[in-house]
Structure formats: structure tokens, C-alpha cells
C-alpha positions as CSV (number, residue, x, y, z in Angstrom):
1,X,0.0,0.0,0.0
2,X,1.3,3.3,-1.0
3,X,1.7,6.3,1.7
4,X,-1.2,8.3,0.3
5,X,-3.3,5.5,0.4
6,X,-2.3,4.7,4.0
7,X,-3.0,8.3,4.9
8,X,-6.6,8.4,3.1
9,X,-7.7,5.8,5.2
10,X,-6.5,7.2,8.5
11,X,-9.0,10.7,7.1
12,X,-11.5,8.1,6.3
13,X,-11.7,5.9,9.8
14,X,-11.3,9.7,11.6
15,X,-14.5,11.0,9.6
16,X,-16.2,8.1,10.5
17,X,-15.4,8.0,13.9
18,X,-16.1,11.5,14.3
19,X,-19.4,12.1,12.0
20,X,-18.4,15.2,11.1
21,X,-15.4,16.8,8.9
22,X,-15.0,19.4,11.5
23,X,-14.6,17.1,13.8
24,X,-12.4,14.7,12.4
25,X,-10.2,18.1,11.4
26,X,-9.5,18.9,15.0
27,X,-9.1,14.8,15.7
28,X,-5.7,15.1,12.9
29,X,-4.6,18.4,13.3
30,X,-5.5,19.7,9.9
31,X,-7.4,22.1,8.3
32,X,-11.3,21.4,7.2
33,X,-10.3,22.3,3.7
34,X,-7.7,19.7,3.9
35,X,-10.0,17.3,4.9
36,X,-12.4,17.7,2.5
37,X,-9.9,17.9,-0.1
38,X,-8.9,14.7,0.8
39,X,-11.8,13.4,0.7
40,X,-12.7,14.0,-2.6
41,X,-9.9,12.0,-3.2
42,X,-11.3,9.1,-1.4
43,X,-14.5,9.5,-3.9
44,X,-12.2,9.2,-6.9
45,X,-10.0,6.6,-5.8
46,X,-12.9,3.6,-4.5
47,X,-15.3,5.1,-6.8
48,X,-18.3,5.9,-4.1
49,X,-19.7,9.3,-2.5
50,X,-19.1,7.8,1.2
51,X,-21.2,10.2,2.5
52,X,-24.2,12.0,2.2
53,X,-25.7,15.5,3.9
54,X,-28.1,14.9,6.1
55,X,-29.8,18.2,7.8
56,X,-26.4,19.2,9.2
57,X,-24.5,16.5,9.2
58,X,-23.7,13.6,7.2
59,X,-24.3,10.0,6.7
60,X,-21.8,7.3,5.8
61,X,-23.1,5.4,2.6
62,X,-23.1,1.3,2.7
63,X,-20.0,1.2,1.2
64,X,-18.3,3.2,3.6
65,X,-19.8,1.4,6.4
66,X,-18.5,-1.8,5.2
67,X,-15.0,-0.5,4.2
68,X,-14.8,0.6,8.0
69,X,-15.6,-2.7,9.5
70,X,-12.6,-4.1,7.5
71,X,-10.1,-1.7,8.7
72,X,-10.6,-1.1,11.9
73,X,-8.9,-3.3,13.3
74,X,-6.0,-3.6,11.3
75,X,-5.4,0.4,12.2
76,X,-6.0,0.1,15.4
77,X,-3.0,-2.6,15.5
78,X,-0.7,-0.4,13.2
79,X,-1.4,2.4,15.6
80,X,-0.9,0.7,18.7
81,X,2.1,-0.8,17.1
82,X,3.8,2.9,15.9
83,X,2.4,4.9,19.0
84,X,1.5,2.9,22.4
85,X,-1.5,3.4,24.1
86,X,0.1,6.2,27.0
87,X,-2.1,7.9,29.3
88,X,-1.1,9.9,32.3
89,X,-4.1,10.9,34.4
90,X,-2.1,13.9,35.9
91,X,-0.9,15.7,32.3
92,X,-4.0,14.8,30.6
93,X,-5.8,17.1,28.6
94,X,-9.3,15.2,27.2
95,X,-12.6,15.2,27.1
96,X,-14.8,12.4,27.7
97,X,-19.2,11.9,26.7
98,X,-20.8,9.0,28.5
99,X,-24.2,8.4,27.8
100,X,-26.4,8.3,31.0
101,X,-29.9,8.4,32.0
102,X,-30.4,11.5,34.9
103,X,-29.8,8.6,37.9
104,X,-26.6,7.8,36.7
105,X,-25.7,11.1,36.4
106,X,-26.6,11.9,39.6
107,X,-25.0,8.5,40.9
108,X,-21.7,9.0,39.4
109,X,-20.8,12.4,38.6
110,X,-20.2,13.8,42.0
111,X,-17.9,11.2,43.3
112,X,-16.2,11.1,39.8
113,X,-15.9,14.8,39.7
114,X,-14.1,14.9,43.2
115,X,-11.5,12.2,42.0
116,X,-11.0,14.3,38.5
117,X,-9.9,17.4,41.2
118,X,-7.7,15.2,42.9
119,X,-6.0,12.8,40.0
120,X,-6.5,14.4,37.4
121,X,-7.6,18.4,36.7
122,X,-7.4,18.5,32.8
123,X,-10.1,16.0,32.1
124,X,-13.5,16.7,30.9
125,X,-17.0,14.7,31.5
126,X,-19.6,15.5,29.1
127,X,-23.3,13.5,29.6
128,X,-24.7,12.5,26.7
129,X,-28.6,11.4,27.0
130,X,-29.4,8.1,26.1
131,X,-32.5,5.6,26.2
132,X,-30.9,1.9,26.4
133,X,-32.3,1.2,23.0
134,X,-30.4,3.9,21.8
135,X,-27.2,3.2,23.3
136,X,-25.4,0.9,21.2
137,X,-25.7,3.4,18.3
138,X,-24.9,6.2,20.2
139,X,-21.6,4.2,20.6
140,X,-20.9,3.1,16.8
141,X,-21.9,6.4,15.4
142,X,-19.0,7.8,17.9
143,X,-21.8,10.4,19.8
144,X,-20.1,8.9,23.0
145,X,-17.5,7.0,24.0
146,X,-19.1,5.4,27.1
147,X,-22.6,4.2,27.6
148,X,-24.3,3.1,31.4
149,X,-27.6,1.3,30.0
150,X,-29.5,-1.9,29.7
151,X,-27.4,-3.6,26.8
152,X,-31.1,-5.1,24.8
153,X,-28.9,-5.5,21.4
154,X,-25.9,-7.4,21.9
155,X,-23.7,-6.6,18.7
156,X,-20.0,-8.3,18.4
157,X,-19.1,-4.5,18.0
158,X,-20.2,-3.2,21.6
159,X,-18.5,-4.3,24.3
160,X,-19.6,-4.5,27.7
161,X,-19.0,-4.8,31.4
162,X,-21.8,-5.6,34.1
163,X,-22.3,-3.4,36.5
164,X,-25.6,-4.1,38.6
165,X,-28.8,-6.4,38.5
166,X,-31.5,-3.2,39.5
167,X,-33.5,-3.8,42.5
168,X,-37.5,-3.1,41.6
169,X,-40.1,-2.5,44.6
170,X,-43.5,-1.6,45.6
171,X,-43.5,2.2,46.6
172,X,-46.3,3.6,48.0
173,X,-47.4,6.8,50.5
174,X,-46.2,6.2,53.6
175,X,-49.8,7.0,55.0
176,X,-51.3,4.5,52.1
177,X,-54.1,1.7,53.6
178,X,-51.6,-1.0,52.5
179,X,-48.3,0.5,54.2
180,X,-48.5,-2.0,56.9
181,X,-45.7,-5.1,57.9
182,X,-46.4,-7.1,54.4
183,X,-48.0,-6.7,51.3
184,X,-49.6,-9.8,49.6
185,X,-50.1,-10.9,46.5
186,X,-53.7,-10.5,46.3
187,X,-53.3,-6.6,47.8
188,X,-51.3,-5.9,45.4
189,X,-53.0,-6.9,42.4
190,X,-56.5,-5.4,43.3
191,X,-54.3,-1.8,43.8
192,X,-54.7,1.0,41.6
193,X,-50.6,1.0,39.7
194,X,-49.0,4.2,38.4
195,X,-46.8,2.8,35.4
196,X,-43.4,4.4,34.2
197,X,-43.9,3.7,30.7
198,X,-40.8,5.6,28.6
199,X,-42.2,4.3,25.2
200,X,-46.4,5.0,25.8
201,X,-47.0,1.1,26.5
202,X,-49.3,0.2,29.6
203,X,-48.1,-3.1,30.1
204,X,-44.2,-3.9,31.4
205,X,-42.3,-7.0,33.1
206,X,-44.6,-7.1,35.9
207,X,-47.8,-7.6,33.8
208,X,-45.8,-10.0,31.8
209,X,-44.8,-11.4,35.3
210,X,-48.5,-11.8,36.7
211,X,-50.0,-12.4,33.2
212,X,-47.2,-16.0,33.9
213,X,-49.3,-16.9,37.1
214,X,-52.8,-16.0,35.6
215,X,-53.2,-12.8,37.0
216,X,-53.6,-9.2,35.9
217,X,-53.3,-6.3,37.7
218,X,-55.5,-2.1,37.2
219,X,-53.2,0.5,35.4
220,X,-55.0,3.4,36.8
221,X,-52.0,6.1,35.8
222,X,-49.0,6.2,33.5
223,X,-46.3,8.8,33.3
224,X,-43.2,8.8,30.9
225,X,-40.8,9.2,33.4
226,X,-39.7,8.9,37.0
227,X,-39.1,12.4,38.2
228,X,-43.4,12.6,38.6
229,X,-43.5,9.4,40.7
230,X,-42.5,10.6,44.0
231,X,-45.2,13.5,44.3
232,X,-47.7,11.6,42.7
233,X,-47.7,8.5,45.5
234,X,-47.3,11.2,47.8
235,X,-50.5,12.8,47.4
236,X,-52.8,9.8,46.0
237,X,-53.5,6.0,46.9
238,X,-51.2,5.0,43.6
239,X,-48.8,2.4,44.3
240,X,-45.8,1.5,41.9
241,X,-43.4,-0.6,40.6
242,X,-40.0,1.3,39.9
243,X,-36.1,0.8,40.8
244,X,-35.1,1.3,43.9
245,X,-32.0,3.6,42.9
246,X,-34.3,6.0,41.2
247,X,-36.4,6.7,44.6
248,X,-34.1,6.1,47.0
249,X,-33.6,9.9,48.2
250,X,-37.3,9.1,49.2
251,X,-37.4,6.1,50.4
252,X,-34.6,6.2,52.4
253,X,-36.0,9.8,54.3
254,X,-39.3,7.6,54.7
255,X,-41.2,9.9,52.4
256,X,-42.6,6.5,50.8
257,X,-42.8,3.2,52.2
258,X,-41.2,0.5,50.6
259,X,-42.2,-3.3,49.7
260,X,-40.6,-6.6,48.0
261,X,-42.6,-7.5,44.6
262,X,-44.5,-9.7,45.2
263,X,-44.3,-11.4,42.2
264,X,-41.1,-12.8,40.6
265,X,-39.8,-10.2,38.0
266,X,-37.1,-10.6,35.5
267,X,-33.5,-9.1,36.0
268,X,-32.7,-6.0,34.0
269,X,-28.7,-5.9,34.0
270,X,-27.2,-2.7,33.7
271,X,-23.7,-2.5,31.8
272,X,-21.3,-0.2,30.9
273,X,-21.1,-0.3,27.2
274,X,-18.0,0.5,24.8
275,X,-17.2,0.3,20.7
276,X,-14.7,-1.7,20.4
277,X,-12.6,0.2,18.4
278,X,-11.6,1.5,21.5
279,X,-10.7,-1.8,23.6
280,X,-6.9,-0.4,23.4
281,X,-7.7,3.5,24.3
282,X,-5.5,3.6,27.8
283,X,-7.3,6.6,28.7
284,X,-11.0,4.8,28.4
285,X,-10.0,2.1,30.4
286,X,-8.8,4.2,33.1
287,X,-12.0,6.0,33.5
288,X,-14.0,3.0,32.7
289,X,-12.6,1.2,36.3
290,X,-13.7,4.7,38.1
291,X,-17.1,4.0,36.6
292,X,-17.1,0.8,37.5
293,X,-15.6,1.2,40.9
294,X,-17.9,4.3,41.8
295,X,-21.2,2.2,41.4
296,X,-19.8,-1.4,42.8
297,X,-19.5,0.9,45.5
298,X,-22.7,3.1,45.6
299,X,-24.8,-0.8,44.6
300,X,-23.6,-2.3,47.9
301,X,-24.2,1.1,50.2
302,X,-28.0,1.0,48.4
303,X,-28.4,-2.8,49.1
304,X,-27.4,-2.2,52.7
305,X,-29.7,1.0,53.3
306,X,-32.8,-0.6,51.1
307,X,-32.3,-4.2,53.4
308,X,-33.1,-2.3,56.6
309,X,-36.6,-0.3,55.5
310,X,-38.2,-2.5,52.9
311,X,-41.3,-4.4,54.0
312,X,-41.9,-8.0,53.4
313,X,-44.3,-8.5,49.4
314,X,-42.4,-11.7,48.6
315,X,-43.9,-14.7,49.7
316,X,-43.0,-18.0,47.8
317,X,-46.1,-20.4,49.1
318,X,-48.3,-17.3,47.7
319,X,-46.9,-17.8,44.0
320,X,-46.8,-21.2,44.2
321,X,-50.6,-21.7,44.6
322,X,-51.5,-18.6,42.3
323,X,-49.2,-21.1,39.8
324,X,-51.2,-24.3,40.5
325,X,-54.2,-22.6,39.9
326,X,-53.5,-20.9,36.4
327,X,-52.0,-24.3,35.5
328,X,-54.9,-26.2,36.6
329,X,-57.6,-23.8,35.1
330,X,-55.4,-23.9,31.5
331,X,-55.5,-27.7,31.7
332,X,-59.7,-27.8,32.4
333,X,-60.1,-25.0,29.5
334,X,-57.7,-27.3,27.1
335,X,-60.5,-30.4,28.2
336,X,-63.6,-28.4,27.4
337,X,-62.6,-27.2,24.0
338,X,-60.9,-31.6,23.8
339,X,-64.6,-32.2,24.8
340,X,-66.7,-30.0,22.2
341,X,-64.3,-31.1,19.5
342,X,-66.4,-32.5,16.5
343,X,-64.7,-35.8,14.8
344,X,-64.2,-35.3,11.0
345,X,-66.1,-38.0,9.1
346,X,-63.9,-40.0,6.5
């Protein structure tokens, strides 16, 4: 491969990488002319536009995003190869985006902020907002270089670390006629439910959950977000389903009373997500422990605080009948429609 060609590609992965010539200009030290010039080059030389404007920005073509898979990785090696990964928390001058919903924010940035001051002044944190369904492309189209999110699309190009298994409870006014010692099954089902519902649905895991052991359960009042919860249970007889983390300021000030499910729910892992394009970046890995580290940390101060107020829901012998009975009322229904069956004649 000839030099020029060499360097075209190192323009091409930094556009790419970037999303924007601007961008990609600062990322190599040149001018935007420069880059663009040299990307007109690129047109020429593999015979495709690349990219295309869109509104403001642009759009790599199918042809670029497949000529990008394919080097990758072999750059990534040269580089590492030519210049090894370095990064000196204490000289540092860089900025970092991590995608975050407003919990994680508020989990992580103060005690990551105060170890910044202390290891290392010249770096920058930047949130980025993100849905979990959104996250993985956040990621590949390089809008981030961190993502803390539900990781729903596993893709051999995101990478990822666990972090926590969310803890989901029963919240309800402390004052509420069902804030005694336990809740049951049966008082929780005939409850009037606020849902969180980020996507307009009225049905999540826990209706999937009771709909398992033949129940169903009264959505009386949805919001699109968790920031409403709080003064809603405060000031009606709603009770709700939500992750602990997200309420804890209230629950852990008693301003609502707290309860186990009482219905078995499915874990929603939370990860730390990357693009592996930047598995090698020394700088990345260093504040991906710090992520990791901070909420390990915060996870096991929540579980210890939550284990002391929450109320017993749970109760195993409760599920297990509710479960006999769906299964024995399935197994009638599938004898009466055996029964009513008509025989075809030969």
C-alpha cells in the first residue's frame, strides 16, 4: 500500500469515527479544507460518494460502512504498534461523553468529579442522554465514548462490562391503607398501579410477570418518566413498581414506604457499554474502572440502606398456589374445548 493510500484511510476511519469533517479536522490536526480535499480524493479513488448530507451533518453510505468494518482493526494494530496506548491521568488534557440516563448522572458524577480534582484536573466529563435502546448506536456512530444502560442488542461491536442487577419495589405513601408489615399478593394486584412507561406502552415486566401466574393487575396512571412518581404517590393511593435507585432519596427519608414485589420479575442488568474500536484507548480504560468502581461501590451502600426499611411482598407459598391454579384452570379450559371437539367424518 502506498503512503497516500495509508493516509486516506487514517482521514476516512477519523471521519467516521467523528461524524463530522470538522470534527475529524481537530481529531488530525489539519485544516477542514484539507480534509475535505482529501476526501474528494477518497471519492475518486474507491469510486463511491461515502457520505451523504443529512440536515447538518452527514451519513456514511453502505460502502463506507463496510470498508470501516474491514479496517478497523488492522489500524488500530498499526497504531498501537507505531504509538502505544500512554495515558497519564495527571498531564491529561481530554474530554470524555458518556451516555447516561439523569440517575446515573446523579449516581456518578459527584464522586467522579471529586477524583477528577484530585488525579486528574485536565479531564473533561460531558453526559450524553441516552435511552438503552439507543445506546449501542450512540456508541458506533462515535456520539459517546461510554454508555451506562441496559445492553437489549448485543452486537460483536459493543462491548460491555456488568455493573448491577436493579432492584425493583413496591413504593407507596407512607400513609397509604396498604403501608402495613407485608403486602400480599392479592393486595397488590387489586391496587390501583402508576406505570413508568418511557415508550407510551401500559403493560411492562410485571404484567408480563402476573400475566405467567394467571393474573392481571389495574393501570390506573401512566407517566413517561420517573421524576413525577414521587409527588404523585405522595399525594394519592397509587402504588408502583419502579427501581429502587431511582427513589431512593425518598425512600430512604421515609417519604414512601417500601415493599418486596411480590411477584417474581425478570432481572434487567445494567452494563457499561463501549465500541470496540476503542478496547486499546489507555485513557478509556482508566475511567472505565472509576465508573465501574464508583457504582460497585454506591450498589452495595444502596443494598445495605434498602435491606433495613423494605417491607416483606415476597412470599413463595403465595406464588406457588396462584401457579397451581393458572395451571390447573389452562389444563380444564384445554379439556372443554378436547370435549366440544367434533370428529371429521372420513
Amino acid at each position: 500500500m502506498r503512503p497516500q493510500e495509508l493516509n486516506l484511510l487514517m482521514i476516512f476511519d477519523a471521519i467516521m469515527t467523528e461524524g463530522a469533517i470538522t470534527r475529524a479536522a481537530d481529531r488530525l490536526a489539519m485544516t477542514q479544507p484539507a480534509v475535505s480535499n482529501a476526501l474528494s480524493r477518497m471519492r475518486t479513488a474507491w469510486g463511491d460518494e461515502l457520505f451523504v448530507k443529512d440536515g447538518r451533518g452527514i451519513q456514511p453510505t453502505a460502502f463506507a460502512r463496510n470498508l470501516w468494518s474491514q479496517i478497523q482493526t488492522p489500524l488500530g494494530a498499526l497504531e498501537d504498534a507505531v504509538n502505544p496506548a500512554s495515558f497519564e491521568p495527571a498531564t491529561a488534557n481530554r474530554t470524555f461523553r458518556i451516555a447516561a440516563t439523569d440517575t446515573f448522572v446523579e449516581m456518578v458524577w459527584g464522586p467522579l468529579r471529586q477524583m477528577i480534582e484530585r488525579e486528574a484536573p485536565g479531564i473533561n466529563v460531558y453526559a450524553v442522554p441516552v435511552q438503552s435502546i439507543e445506546s449501542a448506536d450512540i456508541l458506533k456512530d462515535a456520539e459517546a465514548e461510554l454508555a451506562i444502560s441496559k445492553y437489549i442488542r448485543p452486537e460483536s461491536v459493543i462491548h460491555s462490562e456488568h455493573l448491577l442487577d436493579p432492584r425493583y419495589v413496591v413504593v407507596m405513601r407512607p400513609g397509604h391503607p396498604l403501608a402495613k408489615e407485608a403486602l400480599t399478593l392479592e393486595q397488590f394486584i387489586d391496587a390501583d398501579h402508576l406505570l413508568v412507561s418511557l415508550t407510551g406502552d401500559v403493560s411492562g415486566p410485571t404484567d408480563q410477570a402476573l400475566q405467567s401466574i394467571g393474573k392481571s393487575r389495574r393501570i390506573a396512571m401512566t407517566v413517561n418518566n420517573f421524576h413525577n412518581v414521587p409527588s404523585l404517590l405522595k399525594q394519592t393511593d397509587l402504588i408502583c413498581v419502579a427501581p429502587s435507585m431511582v427513589l431512593e432519596k425518598e425512600i430512604f427519608s421515609q417519604q414512601l414506604a417500601v415493599f418486596e414485589a411480590p411477584v417474581e420479575l425478570p432481572l434487567t442488568p445494567l452494563s457499561l457499554l463501549w465500541h470496540k474500536r476503542q478496547d486499546h484507548d489507555a485513557g478509556l480504560r482508566w475511567l472505565r474502572s472509576h465508573i465501574v468502581r464508583i457504582i460497585h461501590e454506591r450498589g452495595k451502600q444502596h443494598d445495605a440502606l434498602l435491606a433495613q426499611c423494605c417491607r416483606k411482598g415476597y412470599c413463595e407459598d403465595a406464588l406457588r398456589s396462584a401457579r397451581a391454579q393458572h395451571h390447573d384452570s389452562r389444563i380444564e379450559a384445554c379439556t372443554e374445548v378436547s370435549a366440544k371437539a367434533v370428529p371429521v367424518g372420513k
